[in-house]
Structures are given as structure tokens and as C-alpha cells.
TORDREN-687255 format. One record per atom (N, C-alpha, C, O): residue in one letter; y, x, z. Coordinates in steps of 0.02 Angstrom, whole numbers, padded with zeros to 5 digits, always signed. Atoms other than C-alpha are relative to their C-alpha. Layout:
AYXZ;...
***
This chain:
X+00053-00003-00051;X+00135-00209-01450;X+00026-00017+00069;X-00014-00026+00115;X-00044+00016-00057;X+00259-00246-01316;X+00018+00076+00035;X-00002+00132+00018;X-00017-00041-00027;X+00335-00148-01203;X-00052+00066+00064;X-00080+00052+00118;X+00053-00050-00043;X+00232+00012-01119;X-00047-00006-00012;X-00077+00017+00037;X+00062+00026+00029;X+00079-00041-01206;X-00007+00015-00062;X+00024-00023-00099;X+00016-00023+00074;X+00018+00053-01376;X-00078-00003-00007;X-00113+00006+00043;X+00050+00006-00003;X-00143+00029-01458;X-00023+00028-00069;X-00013-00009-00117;X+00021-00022+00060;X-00207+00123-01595;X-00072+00019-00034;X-00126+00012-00006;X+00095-00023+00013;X-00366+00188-01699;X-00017+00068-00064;X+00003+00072-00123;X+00024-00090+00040;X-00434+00375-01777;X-00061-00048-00054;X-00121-00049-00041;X+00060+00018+00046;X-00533+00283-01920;X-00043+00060-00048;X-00089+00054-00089;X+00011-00062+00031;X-00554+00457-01977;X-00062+00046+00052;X-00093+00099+00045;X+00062-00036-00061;X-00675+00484-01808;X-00017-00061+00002;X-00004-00082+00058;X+00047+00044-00033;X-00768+00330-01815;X+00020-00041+00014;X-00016-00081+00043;X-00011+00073-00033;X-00659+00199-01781;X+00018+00028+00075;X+00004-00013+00120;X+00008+00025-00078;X-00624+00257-01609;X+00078-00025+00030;X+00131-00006+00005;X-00052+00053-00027;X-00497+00157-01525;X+00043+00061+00070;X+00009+00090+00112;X-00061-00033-00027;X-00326+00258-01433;X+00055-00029+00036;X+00107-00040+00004;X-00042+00044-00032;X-00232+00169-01294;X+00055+00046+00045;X+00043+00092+00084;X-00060-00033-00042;X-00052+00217-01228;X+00005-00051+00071;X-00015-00104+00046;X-00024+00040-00009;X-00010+00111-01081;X+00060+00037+00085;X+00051+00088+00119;X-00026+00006-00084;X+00121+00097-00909;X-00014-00065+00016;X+00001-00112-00021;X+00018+00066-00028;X+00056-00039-00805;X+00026+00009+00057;X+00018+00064+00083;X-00042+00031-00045;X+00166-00120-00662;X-00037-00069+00018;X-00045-00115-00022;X+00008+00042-00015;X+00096-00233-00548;X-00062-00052-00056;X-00060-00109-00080;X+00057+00029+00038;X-00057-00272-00644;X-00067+00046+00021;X-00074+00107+00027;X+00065-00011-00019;X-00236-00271-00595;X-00083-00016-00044;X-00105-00074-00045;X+00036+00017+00050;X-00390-00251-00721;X-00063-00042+00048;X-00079-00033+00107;X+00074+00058-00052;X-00552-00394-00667;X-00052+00048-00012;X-00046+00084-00062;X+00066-00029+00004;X-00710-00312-00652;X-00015+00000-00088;X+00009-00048-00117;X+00030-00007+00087;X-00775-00277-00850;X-00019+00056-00003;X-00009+00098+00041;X+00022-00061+00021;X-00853-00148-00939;X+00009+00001-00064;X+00023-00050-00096;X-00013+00005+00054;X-00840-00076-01093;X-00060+00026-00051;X-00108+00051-00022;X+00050-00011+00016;X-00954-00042-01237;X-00019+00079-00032;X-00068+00107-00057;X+00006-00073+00015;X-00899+00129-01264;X+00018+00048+00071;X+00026+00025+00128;X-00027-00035-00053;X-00852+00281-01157;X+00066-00002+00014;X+00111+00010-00026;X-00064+00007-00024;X-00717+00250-01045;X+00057+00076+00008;X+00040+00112+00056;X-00038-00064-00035;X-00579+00409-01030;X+00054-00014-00003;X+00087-00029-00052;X-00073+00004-00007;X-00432+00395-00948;X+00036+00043+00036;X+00022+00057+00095;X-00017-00071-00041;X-00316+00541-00912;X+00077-00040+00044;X+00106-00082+00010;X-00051+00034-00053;X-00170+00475-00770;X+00059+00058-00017;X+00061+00109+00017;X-00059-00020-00003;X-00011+00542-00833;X+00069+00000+00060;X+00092+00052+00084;X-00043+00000-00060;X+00122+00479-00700;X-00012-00073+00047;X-00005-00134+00037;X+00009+00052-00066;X+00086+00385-00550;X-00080-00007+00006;X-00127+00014-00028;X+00074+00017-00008;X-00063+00319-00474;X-00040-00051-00019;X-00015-00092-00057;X+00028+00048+00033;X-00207+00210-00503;X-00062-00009+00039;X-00102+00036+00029;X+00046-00014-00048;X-00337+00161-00368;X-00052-00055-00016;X-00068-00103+00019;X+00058+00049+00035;X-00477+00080-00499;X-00082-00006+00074;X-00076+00006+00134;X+00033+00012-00043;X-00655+00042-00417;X-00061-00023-00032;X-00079-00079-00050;X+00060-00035+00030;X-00801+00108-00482;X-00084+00022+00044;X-00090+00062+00090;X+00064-00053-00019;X-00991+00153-00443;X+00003-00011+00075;X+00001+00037+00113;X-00021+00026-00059;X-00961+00056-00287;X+00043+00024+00073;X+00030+00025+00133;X-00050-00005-00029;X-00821+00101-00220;X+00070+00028-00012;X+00076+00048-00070;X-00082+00007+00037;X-00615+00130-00231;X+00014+00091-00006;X+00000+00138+00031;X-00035-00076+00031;X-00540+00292-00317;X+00058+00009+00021;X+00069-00031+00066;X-00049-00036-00011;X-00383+00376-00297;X+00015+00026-00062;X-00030+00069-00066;X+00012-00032+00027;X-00342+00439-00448;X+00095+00022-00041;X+00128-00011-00080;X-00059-00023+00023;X-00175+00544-00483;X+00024+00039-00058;X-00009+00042-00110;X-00012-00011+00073;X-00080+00623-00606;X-00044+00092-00052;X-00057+00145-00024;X+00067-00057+00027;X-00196+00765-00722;X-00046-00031+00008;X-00089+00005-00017;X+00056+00000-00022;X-00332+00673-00667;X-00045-00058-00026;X-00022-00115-00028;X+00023+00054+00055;X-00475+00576-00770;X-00044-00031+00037;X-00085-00003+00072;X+00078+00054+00016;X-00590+00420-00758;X-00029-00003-00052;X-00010-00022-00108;X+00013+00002+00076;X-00705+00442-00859;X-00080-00057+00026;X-00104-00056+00083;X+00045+00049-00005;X-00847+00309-00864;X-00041-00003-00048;X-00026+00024-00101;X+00026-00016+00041;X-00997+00276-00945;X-00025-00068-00065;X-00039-00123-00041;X+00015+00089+00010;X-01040+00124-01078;X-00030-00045+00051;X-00067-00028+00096;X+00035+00071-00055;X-01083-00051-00985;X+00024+00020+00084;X+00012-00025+00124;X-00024-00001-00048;X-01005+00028-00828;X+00045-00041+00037;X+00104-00042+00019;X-00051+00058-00013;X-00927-00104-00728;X+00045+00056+00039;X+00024+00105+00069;X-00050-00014-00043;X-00760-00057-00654;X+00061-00042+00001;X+00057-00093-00033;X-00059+00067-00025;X-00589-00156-00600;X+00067+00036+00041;X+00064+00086+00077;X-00061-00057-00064;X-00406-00100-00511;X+00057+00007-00045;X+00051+00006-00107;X-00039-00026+00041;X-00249-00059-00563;X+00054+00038+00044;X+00036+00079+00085;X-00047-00062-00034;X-00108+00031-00492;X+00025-00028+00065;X+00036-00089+00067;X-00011+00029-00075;X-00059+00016-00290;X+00064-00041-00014;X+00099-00032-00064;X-00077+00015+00029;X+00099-00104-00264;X+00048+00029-00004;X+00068+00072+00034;X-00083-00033-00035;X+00254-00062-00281;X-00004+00065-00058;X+00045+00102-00066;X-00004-00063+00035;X+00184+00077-00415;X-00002-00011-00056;X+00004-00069-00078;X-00002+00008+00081;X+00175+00111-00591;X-00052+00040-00036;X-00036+00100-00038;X+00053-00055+00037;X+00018+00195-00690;X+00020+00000-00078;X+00028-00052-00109;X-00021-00030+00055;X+00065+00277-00846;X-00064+00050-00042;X-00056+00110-00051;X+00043-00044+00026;X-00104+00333-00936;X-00018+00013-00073;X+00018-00008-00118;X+00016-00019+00074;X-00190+00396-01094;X-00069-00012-00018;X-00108+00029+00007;X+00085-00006-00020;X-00376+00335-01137;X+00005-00015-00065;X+00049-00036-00103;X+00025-00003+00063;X-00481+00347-01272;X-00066-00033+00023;X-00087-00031+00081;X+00090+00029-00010;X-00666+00256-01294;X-00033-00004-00064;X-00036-00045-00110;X+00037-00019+00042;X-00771+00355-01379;X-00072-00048-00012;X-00098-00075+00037;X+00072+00006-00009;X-00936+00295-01429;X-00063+00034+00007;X-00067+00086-00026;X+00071-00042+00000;X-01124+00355-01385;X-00004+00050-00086;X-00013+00109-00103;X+00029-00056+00074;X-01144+00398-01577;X+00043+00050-00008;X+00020+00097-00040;X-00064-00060+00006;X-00984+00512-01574;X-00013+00079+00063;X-00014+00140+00065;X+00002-00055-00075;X-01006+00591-01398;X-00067+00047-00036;X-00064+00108-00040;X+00062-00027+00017;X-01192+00624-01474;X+00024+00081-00064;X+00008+00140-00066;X+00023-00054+00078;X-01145+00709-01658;X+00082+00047+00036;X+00114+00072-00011;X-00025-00042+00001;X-01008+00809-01561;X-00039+00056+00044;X-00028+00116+00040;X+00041-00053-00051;X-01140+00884-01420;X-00085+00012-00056;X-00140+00029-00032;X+00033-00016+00041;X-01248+00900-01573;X-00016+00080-00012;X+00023+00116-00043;X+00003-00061+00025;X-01338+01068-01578;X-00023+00036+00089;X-00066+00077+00104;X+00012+00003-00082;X-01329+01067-01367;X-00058-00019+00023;X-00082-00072+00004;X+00079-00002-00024;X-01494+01084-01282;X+00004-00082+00055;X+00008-00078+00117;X-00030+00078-00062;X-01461+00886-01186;X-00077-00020-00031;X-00110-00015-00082;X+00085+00060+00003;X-01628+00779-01149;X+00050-00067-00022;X+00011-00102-00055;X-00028+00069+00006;X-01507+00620-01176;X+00076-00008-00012;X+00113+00038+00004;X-00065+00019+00004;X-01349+00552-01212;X+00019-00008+00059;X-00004-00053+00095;X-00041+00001-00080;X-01228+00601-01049;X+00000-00038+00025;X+00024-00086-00005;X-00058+00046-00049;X-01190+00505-00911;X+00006+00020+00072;X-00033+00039+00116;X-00009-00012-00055;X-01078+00520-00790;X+00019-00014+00062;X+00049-00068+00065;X+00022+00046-00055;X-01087+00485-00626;X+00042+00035+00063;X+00022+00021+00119;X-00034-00013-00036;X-00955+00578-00532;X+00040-00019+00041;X+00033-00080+00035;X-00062+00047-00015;X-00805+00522-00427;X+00057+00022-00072;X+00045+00026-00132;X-00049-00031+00046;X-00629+00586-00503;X+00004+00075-00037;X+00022+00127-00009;X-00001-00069+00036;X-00643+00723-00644;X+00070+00033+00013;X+00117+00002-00012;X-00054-00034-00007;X-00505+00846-00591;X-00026+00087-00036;X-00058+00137-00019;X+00017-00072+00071;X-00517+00984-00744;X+00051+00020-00027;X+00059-00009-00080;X-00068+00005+00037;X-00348+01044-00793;X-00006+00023-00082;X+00037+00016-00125;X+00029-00024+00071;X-00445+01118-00951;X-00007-00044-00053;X+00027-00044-00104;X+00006+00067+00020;X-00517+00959-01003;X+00068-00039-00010;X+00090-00056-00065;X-00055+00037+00013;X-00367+00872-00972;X+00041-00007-00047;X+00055-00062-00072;X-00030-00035+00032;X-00261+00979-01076;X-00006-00008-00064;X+00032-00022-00110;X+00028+00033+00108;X-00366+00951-01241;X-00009-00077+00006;X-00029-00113-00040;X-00005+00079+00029;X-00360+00781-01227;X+00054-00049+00000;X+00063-00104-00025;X-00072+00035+00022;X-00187+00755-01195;X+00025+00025-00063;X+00067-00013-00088;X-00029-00034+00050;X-00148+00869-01342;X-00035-00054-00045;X+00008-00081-00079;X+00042+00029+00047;X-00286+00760-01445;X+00038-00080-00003;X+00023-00128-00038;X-00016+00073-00048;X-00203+00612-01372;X+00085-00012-00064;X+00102-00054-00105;X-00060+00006+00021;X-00033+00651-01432;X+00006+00017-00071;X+00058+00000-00100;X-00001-00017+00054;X-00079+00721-01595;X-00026-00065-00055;X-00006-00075-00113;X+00032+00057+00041;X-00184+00564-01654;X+00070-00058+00000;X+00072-00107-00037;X-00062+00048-00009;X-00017+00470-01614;X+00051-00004-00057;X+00088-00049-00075;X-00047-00053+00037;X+00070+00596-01735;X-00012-00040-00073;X-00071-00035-00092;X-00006+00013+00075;X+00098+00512-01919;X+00005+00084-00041;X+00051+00125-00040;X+00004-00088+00053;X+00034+00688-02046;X-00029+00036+00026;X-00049+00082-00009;X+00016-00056-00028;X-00028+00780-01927;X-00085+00013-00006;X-00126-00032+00004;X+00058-00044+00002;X-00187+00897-01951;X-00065-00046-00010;X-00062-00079+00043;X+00065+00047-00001;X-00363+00785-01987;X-00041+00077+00052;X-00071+00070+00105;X+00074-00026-00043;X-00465+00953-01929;X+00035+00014+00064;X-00003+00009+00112;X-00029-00014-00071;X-00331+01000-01778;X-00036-00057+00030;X-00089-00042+00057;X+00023+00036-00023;X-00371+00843-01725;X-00051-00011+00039;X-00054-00018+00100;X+00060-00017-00018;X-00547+00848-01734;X-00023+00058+00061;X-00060+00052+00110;X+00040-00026-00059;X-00564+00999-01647;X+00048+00031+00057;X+00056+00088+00079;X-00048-00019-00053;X-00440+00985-01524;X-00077-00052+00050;X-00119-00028+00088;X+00053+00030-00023;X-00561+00821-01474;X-00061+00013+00026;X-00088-00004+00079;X+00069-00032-00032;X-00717+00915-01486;X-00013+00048+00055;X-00061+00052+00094;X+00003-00048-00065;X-00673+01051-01374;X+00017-00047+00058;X-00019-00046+00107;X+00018+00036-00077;X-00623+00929-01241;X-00085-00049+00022;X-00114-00051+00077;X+00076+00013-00004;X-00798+00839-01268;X-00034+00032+00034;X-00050+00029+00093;X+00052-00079-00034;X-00900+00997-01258;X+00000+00008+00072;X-00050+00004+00107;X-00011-00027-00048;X-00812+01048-01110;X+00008-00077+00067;X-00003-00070+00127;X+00011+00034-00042;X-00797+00875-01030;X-00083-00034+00032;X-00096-00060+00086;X+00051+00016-00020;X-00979+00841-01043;X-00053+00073+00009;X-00113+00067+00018;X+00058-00066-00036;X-01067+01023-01000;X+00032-00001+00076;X-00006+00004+00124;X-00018-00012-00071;X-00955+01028-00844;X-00008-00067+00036;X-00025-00052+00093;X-00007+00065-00035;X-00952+00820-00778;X-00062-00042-00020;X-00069-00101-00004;X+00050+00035+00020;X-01104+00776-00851;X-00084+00005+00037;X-00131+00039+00016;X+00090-00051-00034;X-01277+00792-00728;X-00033-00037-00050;X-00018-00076-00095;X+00061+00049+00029;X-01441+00742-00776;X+00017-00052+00003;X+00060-00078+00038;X+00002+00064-00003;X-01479+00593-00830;X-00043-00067+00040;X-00104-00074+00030;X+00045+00018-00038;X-01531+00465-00710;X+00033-00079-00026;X+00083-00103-00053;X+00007+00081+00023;X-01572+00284-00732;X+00027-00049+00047;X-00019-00077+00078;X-00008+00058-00072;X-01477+00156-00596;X-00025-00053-00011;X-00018-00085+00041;X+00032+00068+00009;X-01566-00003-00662;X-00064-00008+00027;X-00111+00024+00003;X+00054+00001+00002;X-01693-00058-00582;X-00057-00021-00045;X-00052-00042-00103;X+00053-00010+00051;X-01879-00056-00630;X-00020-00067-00004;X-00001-00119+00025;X+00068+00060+00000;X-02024-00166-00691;X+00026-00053-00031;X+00063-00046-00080;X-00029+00068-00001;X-01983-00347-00696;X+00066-00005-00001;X+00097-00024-00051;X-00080+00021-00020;X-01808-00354-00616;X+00043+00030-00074;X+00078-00011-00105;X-00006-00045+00043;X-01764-00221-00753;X+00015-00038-00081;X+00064-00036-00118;X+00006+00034+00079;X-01823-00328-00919;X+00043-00077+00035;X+00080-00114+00002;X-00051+00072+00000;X-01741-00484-00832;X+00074-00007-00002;X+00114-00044-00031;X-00104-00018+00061;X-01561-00412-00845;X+00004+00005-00055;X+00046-00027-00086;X+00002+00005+00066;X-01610-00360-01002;X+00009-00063-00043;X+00041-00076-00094;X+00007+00078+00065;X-01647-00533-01070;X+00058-00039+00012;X+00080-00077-00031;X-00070+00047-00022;X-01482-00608-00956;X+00049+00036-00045;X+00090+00003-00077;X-00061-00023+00061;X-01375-00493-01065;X+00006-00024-00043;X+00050-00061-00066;X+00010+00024+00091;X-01436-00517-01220;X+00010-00064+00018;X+00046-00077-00030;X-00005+00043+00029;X-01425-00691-01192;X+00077-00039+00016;X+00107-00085-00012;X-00073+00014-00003;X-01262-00703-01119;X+00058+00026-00072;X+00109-00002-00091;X-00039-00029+00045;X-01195-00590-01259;X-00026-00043-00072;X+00002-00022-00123;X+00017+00021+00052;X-01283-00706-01392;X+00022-00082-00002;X+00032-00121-00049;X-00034+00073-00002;X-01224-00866-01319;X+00069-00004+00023;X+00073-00050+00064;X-00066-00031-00030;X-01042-00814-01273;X+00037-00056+00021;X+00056-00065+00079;X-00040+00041-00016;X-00952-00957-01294;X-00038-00077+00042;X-00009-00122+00074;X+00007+00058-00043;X-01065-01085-01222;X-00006-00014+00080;X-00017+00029+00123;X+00011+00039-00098;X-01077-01179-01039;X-00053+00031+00023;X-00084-00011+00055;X+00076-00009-00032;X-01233-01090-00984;X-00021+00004+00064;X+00013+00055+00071;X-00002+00026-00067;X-01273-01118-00808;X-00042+00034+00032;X-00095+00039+00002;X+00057-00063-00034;X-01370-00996-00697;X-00073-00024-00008;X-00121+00000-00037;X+00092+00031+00026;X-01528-01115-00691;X-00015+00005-00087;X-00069-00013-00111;X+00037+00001+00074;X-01537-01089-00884;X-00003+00073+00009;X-00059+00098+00007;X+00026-00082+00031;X-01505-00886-00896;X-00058+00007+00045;X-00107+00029+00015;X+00053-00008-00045;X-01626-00883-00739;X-00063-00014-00045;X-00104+00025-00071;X+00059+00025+00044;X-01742-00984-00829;X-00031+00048-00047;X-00092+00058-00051;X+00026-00036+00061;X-01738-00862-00983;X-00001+00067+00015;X-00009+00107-00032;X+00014-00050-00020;X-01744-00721-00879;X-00066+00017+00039;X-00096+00070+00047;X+00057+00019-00039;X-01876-00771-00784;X-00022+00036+00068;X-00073+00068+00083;X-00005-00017-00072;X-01826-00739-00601;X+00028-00056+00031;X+00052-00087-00017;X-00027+00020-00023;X-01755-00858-00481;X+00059+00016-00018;X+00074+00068-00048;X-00075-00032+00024;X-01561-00880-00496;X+00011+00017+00045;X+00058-00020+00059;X-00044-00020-00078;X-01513-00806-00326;X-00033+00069-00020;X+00003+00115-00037;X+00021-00071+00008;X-01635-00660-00354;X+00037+00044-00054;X+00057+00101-00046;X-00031-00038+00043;X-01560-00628-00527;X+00066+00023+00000;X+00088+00075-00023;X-00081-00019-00044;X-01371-00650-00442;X-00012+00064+00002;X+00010+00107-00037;X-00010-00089-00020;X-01435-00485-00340;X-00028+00039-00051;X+00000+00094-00055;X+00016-00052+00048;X-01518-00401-00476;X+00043+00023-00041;X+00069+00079-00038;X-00072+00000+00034;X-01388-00433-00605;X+00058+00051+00031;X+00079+00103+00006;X-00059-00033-00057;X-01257-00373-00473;X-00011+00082+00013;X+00033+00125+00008;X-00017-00061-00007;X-01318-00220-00436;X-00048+00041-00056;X-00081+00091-00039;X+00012-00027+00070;X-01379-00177-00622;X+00072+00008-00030;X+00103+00061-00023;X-00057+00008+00041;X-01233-00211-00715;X+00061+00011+00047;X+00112+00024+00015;X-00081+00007-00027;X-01083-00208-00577;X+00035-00040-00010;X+00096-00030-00011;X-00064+00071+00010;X-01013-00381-00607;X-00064-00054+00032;X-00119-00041+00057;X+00042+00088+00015;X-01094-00568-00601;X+00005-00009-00056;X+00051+00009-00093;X+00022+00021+00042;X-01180-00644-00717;X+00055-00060-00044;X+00049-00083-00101;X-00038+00035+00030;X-01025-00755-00728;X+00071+00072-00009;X+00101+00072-00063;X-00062-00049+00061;X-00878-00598-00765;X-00048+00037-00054;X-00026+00060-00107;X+00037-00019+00096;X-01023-00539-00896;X+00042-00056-00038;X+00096-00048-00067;X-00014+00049+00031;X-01009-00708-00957;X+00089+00013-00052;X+00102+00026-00111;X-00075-00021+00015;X-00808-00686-00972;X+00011+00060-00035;X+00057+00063-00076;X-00017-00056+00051;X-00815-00523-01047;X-00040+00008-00059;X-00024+00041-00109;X+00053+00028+00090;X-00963-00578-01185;X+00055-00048-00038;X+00045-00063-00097;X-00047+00052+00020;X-00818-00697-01217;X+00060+00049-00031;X+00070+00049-00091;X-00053-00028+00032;X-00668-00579-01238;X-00026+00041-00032;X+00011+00055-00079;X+00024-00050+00075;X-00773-00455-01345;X-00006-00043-00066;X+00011-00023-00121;X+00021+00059+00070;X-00826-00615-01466;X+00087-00007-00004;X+00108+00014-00058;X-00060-00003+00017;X-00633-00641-01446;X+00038+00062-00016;X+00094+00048-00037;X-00028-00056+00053;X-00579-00465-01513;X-00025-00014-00076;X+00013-00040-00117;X+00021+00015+00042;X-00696-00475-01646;X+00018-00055-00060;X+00014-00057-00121;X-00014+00064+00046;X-00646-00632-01703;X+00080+00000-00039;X+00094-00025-00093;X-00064-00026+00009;X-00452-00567-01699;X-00015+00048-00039;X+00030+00035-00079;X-00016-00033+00040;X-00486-00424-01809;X-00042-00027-00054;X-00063+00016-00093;X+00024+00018+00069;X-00574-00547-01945;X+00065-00038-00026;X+00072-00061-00082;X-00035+00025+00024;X-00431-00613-01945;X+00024-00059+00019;X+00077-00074-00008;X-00007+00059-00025;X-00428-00784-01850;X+00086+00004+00055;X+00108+00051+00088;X-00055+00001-00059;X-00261-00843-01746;X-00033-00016+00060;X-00083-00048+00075;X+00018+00023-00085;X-00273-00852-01575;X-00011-00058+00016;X-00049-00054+00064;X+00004+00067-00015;X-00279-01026-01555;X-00071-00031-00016;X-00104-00064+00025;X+00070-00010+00020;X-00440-01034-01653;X-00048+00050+00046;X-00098+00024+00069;X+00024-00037-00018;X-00503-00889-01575;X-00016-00014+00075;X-00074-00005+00092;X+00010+00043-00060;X-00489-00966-01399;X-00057-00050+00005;X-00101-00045+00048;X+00058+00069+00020;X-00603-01133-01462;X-00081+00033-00018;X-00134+00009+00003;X+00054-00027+00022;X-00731-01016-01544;X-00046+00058+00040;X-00103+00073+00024;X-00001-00032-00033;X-00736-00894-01413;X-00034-00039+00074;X-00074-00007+00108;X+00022+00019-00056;X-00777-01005-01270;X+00040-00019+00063;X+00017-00034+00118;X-00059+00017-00036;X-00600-01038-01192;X-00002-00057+00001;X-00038-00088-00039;X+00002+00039+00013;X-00548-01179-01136;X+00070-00036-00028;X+00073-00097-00041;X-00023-00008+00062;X-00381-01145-01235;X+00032+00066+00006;X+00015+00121+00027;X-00036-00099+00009;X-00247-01011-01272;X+00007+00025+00042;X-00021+00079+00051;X-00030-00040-00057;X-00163-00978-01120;X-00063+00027+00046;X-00051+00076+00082;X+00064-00003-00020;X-00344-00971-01054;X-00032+00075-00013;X-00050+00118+00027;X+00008-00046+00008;X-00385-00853-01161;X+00036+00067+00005;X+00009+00122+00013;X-00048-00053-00016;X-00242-00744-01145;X+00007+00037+00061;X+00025+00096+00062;X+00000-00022-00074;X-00252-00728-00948;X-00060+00036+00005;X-00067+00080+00048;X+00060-00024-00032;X-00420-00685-00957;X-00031+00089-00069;X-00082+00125-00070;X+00015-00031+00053;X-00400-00568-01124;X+00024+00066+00027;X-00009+00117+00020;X-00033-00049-00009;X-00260-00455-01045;X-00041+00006+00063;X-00007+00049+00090;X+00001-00023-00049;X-00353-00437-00888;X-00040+00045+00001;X-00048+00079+00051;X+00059-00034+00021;X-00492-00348-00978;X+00007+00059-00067;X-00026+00108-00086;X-00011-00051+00083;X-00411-00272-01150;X+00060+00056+00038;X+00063+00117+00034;X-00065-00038-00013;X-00238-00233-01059;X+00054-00051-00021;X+00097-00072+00017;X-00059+00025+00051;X-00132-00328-01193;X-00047-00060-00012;X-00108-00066-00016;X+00015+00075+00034;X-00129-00517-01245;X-00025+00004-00052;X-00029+00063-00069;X+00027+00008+00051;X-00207-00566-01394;X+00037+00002-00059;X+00013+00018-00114;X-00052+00011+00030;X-00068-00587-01475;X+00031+00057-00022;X+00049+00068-00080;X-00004-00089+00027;X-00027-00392-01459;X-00035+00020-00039;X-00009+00033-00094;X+00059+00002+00026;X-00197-00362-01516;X+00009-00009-00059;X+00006+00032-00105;X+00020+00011+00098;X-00192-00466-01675;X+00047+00043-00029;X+00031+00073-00081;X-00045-00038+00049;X-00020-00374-01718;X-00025+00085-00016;X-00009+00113-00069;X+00036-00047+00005;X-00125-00207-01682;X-00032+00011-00067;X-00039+00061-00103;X+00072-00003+00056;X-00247-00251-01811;X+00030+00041-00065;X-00002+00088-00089;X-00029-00025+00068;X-00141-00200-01965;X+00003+00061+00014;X-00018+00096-00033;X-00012-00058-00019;X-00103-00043-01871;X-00053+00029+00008;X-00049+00088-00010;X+00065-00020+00001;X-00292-00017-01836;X-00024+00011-00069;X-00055+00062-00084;X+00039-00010+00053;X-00337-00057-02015;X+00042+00061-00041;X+00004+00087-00082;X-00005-00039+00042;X-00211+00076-02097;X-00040+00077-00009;X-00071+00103+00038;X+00056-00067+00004;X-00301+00246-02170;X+00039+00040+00034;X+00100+00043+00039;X-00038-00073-00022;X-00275+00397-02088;X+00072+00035-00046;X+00078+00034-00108;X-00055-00032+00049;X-00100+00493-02134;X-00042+00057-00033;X-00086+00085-00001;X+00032-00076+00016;X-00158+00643-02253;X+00015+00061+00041;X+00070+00058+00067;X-00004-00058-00010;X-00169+00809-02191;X+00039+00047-00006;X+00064+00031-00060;X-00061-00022+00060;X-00041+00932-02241;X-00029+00060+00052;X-00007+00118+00047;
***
């Protein structure tokens, strides 16, 4: 996986995906992801840039984000961030606050979660899912108790930032059609068109719906079709062409700036993603 960079997966919770990393002199592009973002800051700092505007965020201390959340940043110069994240999905976060009086699936909308409680179970959860043998239910409910406790305490009501009406269904339809046409040329006068707003209006709508442009969507509808396509199995080189690159190295600059790790890490991941859970003992 290279050096300071681990990438793993709890197929025993859903598939959810377990990232080690130290990052030096590296800065993530605006993206979002399609699950919940949590990242606990082990050593050093990390001054990401979120919910419009820049964080601080030191060591104990979590980003936690919510799906489709745009955010971007990586560690100040000269420094080194050393963190631990996991990205749960809606259906997981749901069947663990299952039973909890919630109008909706969480979101949260805080600055920096500073919880040494929280923290605590999810570095333990963190380090145990890492663990070859170790415990299937420890696991579990080492996880769930940080859940519980990360979303009754960081979680307000739920409020809607998208705007309404019109503007509202016309991001809607620019997603979907960016995420359905990934790899092709599409040109603002066409998503405009099929959104059915002006393209300058949908620029600002877009912009402050989603937290990116309609062109780093574009780029990250691209490196998701390029994961995907890496864990069916395709080489990178292919995966670049089919993806919407305009070749490898292409895709690679624009893969790590959004996954973390080249593609190339990634595909060697995959085997490591697809083995079963160790048993229990």
C-alpha cells in the first residue's frame, strides 16, 4: 500500500471501508464522499476546509462529515498528519441508532468534534479491526458504542442546506447526470440544458448545494467510476480510458488527490478488501 498509507475493509459490518494514513506535504481537492466521513487526528495537524470555512484540527480530535459533503486540505507545511478514518454508511449509522427516538438519519453540522469518549471507542475499534483474530462481537460493539455516543452528542436536528423549489430539483438532475455520464466531455451548456437553469445560475446553485463545481463533481463522478472499475478487476490503464481520463498518469494525480493512494495501491488493496473476516476466537 506504500509507505504510511493502509487501506482496509470490515466485510463483516457491511463492507465498510478502514483507512490508516501519515500524510506529508499533501493536500486533498475539494470531493465528497458517499459515505460518512470520520476522521480521528492521531499526531499532528490537519487544517481541512469544510461547511465553508478552514478547521484546525489536532490531535484526539475528529472530522466527522456527512455523505455528499464537500470538503478539501491537508496538513499545514512543514507538517505531518497521522490519522484514523472510517466511512460508514447511512444504512449502518441507521441499523446501529436503531431503536433511538431520531426523525432522520443524522447530520452533522458542527465545527471540530472534541469528545475524548468518542474518540477512545473508535480508536480502540480502529485498532482492533486492524487486528488479524480478533473478537467479531468486540468489534461490533466497541463501534456501536462510539456511534451511539457520537451521534446523540454531535448530531442536531436535521436541517436541509439545499436549496428549494426549482434550484433544488436542478442540482438534483446535474448530479444524476454527471454521475451517469462520468466519463464523457459534457459541457456546462449541456448539464444546464438538462437541468434546466441557465449555466451561470446553476454554477451558483450547484456551488453552494453541493460545495464544489459542477466541474470537481465531474472529477469525482470520474474517480468513483474509477474505483469501481478497479475492484472488478480492470488495470489501471484501462480504467483511466473507461473512466474518463485522459490517461494513467491523469488518472493517478487526480485519483490520489481524492482516495489518498494511487490506483495502483488501491488495486493491490482489493485482494485485501476481498478476504473474509479472520474467525473469532
Amino acid at each position: 500500500m506504500g509507505a504510511g498509507r493502509r487501506m482496509w475493509r470490515a466485510d463483516d459490518l457491511g463492507g465498510l471501508e478502514v483507512f490508516h494514513a501519515t500524510l506529508d506535504a499533501f493536500s486533498f481537492r475539494p470531493h465528497a464522499h458517499e459515505e460518512y466521513f470520520i476522521a480521528l487526528t492521531e499526531h499532528g495537524l490537519v487544517t481541512p476546509t469544510y461547511r465553508g470555512r478552514r478547521h484546525v484540527v489536532g490531535p484526539g480530535e475528529l472530522i466527522v462529515l456527512n455523505p455528499e459533503e464537500a470538503h478539501a486540505g491537508g496538513p499545514p507545511e512543514g507538517m505531518a498528519w497521522t490519522y484514523r478514518a472510517l466511512y460508514p454508511g447511512p444504512e449502518l449509522i441507521d441499523a446501529v441508532m436503531a431503536g433511538f427516538p431520531r426523525p432522520a438519519t443524522p447530520r452533522f453540522g458542527g465545527d471540530v468534534v472534541r469528545d475524548r469518549q468518542v474518540a477512545s471507542r473508535l480508536r480502540r475499534f480502529h485498532t482492533l479491526s486492524a487486528r488479524a483474530g480478533t473478537s467479531a462481537l468486540e468489534r461490533e460493539s466497541c463501534l456501536a458504542e462510539a456511534l451511539v455516543l457520537l451521534v446523540s452528542r454531535h448530531a442536531p436536528p436535521p436541517r436541509d442546506p439545499w436549496p428549494a423549489g426549482r434550484e433544488r430539483a436542478a442540482v438534483r438532475l446535474a448530479r444524476e447526470f454527471l454521475d451517469e455520464h462520468a466519463p464523457a466531455n459534457v459541457t456546462l451548456r449541456e448539464l444546464a440544458a438538462h437541468a434546466g437553469l441557465s449555466a451561470y445560475h446553476l454554477c451558483r446553485v450547484f456551488g453552494r448545494a453541493v460545495g464544489m463545481t459542477p466541474h470537481a463533481y465531474q472529477r469525482q463522478a470520474r474517480v468513483r467510476l474509477a474505483k469501481a472499475l478497479l475492484r472488478a478487476g480492470l488495470a489501471p490503464a484501462r480504467v483511466a480510458a473507461e473512466a474518463g481520463f485522459y490517461d494513467q498518469a491523469h488518472l493517478t494525480r487526480h485519483f490520489k488527490h481524492v482516495v489518498g493512494i494511487t490506483p495502483g495501491q488501491y488495486l493491490s488493496a482489493v485482494g485485501e478488501l476481498r478476504r473474509p473476516p479472520a474467525p473469532g476466537r
